[in-house]
C-alpha positions as CSV (number, residue, x, y, z in Angstrom):
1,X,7.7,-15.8,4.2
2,X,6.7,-12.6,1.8
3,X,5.0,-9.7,4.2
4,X,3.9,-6.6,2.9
5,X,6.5,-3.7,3.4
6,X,7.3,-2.0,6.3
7,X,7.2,1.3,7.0
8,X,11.1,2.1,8.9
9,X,11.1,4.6,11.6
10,X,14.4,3.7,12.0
11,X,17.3,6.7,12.4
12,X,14.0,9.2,12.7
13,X,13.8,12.0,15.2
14,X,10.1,11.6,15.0
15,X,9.3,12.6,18.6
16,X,11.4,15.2,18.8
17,X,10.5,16.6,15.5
18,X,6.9,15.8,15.1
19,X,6.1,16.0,19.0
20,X,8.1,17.6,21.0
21,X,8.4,20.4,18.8
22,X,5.9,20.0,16.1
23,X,3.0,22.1,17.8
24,X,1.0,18.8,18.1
25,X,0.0,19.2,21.7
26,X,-3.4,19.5,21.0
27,X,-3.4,15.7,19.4
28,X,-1.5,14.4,22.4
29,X,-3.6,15.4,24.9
30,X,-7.3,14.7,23.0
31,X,-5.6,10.8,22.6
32,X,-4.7,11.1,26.6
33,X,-7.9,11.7,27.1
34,X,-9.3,9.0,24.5
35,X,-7.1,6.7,26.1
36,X,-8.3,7.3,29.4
37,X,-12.1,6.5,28.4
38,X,-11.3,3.7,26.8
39,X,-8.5,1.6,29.0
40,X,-9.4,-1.2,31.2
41,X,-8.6,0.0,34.9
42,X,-6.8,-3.0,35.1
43,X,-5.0,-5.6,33.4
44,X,-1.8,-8.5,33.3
45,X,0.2,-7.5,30.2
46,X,-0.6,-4.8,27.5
47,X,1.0,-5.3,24.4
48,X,1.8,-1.8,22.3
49,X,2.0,-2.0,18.4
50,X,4.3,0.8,17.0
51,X,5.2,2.3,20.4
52,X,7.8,4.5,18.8
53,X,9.6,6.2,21.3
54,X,6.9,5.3,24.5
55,X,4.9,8.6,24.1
56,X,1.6,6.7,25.1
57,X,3.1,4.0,27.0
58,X,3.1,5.9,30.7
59,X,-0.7,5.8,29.8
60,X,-1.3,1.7,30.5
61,X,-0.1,2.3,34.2
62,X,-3.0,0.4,34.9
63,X,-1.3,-2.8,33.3
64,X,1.4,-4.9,35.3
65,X,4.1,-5.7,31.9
66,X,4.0,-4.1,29.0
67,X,5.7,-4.9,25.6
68,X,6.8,-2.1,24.0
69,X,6.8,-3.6,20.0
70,X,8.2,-1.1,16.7
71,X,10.0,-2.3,14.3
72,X,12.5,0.5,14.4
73,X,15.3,-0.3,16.7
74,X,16.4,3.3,16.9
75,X,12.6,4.1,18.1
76,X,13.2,1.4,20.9
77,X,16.6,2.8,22.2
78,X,14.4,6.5,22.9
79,X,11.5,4.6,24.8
80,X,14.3,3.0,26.9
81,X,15.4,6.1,27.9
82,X,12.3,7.7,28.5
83,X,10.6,4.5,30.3
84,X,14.1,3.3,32.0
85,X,14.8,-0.6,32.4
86,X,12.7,-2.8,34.2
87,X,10.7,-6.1,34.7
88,X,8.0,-3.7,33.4
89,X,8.7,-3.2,29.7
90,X,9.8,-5.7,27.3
91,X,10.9,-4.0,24.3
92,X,10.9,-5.9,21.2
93,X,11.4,-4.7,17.5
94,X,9.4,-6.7,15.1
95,X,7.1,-6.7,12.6
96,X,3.6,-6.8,13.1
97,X,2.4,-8.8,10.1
98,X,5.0,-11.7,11.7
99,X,4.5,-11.0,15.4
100,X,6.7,-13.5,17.5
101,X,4.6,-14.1,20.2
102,X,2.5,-17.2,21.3
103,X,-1.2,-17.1,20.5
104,X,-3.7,-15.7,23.5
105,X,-0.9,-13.9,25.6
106,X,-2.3,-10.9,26.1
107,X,-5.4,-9.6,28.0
108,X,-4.9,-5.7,26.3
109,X,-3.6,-4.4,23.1
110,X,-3.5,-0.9,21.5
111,X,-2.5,0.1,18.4
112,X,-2.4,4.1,17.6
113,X,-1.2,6.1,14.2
114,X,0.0,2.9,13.0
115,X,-2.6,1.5,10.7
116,X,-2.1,4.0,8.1
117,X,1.4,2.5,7.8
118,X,-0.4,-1.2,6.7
119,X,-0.3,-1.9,3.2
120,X,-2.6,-4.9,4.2
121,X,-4.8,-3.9,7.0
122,X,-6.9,-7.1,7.3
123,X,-3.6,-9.3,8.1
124,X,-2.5,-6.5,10.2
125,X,-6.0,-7.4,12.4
126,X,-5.5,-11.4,12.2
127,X,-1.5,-11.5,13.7
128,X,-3.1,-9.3,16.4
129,X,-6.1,-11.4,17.2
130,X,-3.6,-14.2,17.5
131,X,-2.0,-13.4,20.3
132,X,-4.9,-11.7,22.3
133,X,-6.5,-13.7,24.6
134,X,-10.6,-13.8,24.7
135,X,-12.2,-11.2,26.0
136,X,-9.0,-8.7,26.0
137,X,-9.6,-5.3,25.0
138,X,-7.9,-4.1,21.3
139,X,-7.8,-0.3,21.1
140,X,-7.1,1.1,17.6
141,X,-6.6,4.8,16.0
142,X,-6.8,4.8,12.3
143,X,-6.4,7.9,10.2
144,X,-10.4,8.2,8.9
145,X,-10.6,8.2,4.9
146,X,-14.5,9.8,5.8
147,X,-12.8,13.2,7.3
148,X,-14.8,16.4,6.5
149,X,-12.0,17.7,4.9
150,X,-11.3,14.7,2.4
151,X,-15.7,15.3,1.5
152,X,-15.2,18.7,1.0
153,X,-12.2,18.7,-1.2
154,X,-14.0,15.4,-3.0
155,X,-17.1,17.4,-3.9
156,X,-15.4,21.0,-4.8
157,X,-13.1,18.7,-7.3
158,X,-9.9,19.5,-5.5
159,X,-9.4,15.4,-4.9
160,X,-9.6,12.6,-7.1
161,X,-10.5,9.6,-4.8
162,X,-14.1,9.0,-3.1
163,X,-13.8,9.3,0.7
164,X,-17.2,7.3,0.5
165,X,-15.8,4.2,-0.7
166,X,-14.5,2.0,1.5
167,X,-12.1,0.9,0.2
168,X,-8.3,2.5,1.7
169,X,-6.8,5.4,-0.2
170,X,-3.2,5.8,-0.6
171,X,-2.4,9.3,-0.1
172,X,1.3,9.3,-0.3
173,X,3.3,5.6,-0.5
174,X,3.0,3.6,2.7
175,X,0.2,5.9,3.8
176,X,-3.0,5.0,4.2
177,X,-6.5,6.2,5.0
178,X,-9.9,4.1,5.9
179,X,-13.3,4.1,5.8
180,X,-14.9,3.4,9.5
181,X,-17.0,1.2,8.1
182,X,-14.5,-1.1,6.4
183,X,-12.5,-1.1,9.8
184,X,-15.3,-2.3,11.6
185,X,-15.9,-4.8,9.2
186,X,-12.5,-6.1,9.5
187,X,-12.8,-6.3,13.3
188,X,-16.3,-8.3,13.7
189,X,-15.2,-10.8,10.4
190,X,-12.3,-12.0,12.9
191,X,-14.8,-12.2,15.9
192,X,-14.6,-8.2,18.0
193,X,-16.8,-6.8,19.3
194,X,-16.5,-3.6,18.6
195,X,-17.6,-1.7,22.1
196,X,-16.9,2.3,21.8
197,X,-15.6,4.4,19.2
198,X,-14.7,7.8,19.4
199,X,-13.7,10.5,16.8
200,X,-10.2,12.7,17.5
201,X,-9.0,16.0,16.2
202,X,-12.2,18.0,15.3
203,X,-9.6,21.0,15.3
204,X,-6.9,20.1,13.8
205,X,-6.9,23.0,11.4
206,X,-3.4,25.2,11.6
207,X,-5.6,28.9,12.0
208,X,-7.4,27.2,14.6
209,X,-4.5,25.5,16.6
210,X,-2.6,28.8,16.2
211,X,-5.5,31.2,17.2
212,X,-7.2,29.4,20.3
213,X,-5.4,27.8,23.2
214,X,-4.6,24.3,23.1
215,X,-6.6,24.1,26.5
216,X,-9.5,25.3,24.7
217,X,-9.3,23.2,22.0
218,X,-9.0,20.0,23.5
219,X,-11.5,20.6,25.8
220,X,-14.0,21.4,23.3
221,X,-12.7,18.4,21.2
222,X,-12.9,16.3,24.4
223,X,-16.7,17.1,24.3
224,X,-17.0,16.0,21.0
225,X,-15.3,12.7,21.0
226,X,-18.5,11.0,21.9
227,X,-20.2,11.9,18.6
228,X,-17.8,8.9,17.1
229,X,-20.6,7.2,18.3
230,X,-23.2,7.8,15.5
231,X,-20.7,9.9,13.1
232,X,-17.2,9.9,12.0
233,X,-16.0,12.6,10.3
234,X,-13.0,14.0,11.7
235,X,-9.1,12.9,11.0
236,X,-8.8,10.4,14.0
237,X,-10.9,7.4,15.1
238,X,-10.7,5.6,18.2
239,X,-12.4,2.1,18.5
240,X,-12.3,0.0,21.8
241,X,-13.2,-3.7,20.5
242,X,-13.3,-6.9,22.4
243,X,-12.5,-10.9,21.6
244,X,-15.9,-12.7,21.9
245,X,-15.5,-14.8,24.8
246,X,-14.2,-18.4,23.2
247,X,-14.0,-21.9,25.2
248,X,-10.5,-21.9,24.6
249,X,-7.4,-22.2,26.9
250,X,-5.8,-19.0,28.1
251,X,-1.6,-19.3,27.7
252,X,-0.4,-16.9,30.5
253,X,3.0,-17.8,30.6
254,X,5.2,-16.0,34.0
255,X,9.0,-16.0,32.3
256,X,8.7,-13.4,29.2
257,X,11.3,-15.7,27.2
258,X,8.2,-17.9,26.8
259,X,6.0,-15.1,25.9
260,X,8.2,-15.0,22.5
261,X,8.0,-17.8,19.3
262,X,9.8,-18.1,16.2
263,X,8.1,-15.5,13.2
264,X,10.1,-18.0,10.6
265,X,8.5,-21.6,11.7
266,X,6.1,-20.5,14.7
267,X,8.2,-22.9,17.3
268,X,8.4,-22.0,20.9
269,X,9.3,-21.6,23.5
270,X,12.7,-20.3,22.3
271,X,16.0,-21.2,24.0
272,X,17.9,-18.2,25.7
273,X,21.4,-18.1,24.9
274,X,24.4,-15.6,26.0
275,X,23.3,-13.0,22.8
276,X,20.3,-14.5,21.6
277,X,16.9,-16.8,21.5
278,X,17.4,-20.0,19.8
279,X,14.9,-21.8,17.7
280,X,15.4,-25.5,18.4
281,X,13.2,-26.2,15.4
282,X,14.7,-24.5,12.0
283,X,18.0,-23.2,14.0
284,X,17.1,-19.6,13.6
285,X,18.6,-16.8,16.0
286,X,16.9,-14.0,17.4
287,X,19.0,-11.1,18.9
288,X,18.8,-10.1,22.4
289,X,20.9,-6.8,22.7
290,X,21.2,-4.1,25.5
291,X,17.4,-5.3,26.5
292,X,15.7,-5.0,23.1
293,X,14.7,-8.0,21.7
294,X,15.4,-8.1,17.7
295,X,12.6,-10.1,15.7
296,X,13.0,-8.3,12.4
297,X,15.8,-10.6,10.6
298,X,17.2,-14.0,11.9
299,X,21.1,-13.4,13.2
300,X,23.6,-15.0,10.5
């Protein structure tokens, strides 16, 4: 099956270097807060697209299982340690555009700084419908082609490409930005809803962030973030969407090796061996290794 490429975290010290001690605790705490409006109280299992090293993941409390999905390995191995090992998380490295889980498994999903990494955004939004059940809640960040920033530079000729167009804009390879509109688009052609949306980062400018306490800032930002609701201009956009209730039947499987199908044929449930899941149907083997799950390339 040909997928478009992947964007490898994999060796990275990207929480530690663009985290921990990056100076971005402004953006951390304006998506806590984001977050926190948007999450269900509630829920059965929450599935997390490009988890990284589980900086967000202590932030779906509310949900009983989690499955902590990147397709770096590496990325898993530091949200093990910072989560710990438990029926809990799940961890899984895959990749998204071949997610190997049954369809309508999940009651929640979120998805954040990870859609600028998806050469093909639309299929990106399909494999996650799949395997949300109706009426579950999809939060997604994208990285907002509309920023006043982008307009400015756009009309002062410092910047090539329209931020008005919708369609995305490849700013640097296997990063992209998008128009709000085209993302809503997307969402409503594959039946969201799309509920709430709020815009992030009003501050993010380096004078600022170095000048006025991050306290300040994100509490003046946090004030802000309804605004997404009539106009997006800023670098971040949070949208809340929801499945449109179908007559369908839920699958809310108890044993998490039957949450999990085959991303070469689509066969399930898989059979557990000693190392691995086994695909009765084309004989494929999926590694199961110190807890992580390994859907990115069939075992030889």
């Amino acid at each position: 099956m040909t997928t478009p490429p992947v964007c490898n975290y994999e060796g990275s010290d990207y929480q530690k270097s663009f985290w921990d001690e990056g100076g971005r605790a402004y953006e951390d705490y304006t998506e806590a807060i984001a977050l926190k409006r948007l999450l269900p109280t509630s829920g059965k299992l929450m599935l997390e697209l490009g988890a990284g090293a589980g900086r967000n993941t202590p932030r779906y409390a509310g949900f009983e299982r989690i499955v902590v999905l990147d397709y770096s390995r590496t990325q898993l191995e530091q949200a093990q340690q910072r989560l710990g090992s438990s029926d809990k998380y799940i961890y899984v490295a895959a990749d998204i555009y071949r997610l190997p889980f049954v369809n309508r498994l999940f009651d929640g999903a979120t998805m954040i700084r990870v859609l600028h990494h998806m050469a093909d955004a639309p299929k990106t939004l399909q494999q996650i419908k799949n395997v949300l059940q109706p009426n579950a809640v999809f939060i997604l960040e994208f990285a907002n082609k509309l920023n006043l920033k982008a307009i400015l530079r756009y009309w002062l000729g410092k910047q090539k490409w329209n931020p008005f167009t919708l369609d995305p804009v490849e700013f640097v390879e296997l990063n992209f930005d998008f128009h709000p509109q085209a993302v809503k688009t997307w969402l409503k052609s594959l039946g969201f809803t799309v509920e709430r949306t709020l815009t992030l980062s009003h501050f993010r400018v380096g004078l600022l962030k170095r000048i006025i306490p991050t306290a300040v800032l994100v509490f003046l930002d946090s004030l802000l973030q309804w605004t997404g609701a009539f106009l997006q201009l800023t670098p971040s956009v949070f949208m809340k969407a929801s499945l449109i209730s179908q007559d369908v039947e839920v699958n809310t499987p108890t044993d998490s090796i039957n949450f999990f199908k085959c991303p070469e044929c689509s066969s399930s449930p898989l059979t557990p061996k000693e190392n691995h899941l086994f695909c009765t149907t084309c004989s494929s083997k999926w590694a199961h290794k110190d807890g992580i799950y390994d859907f990115r390339t069939a075992m030889e």
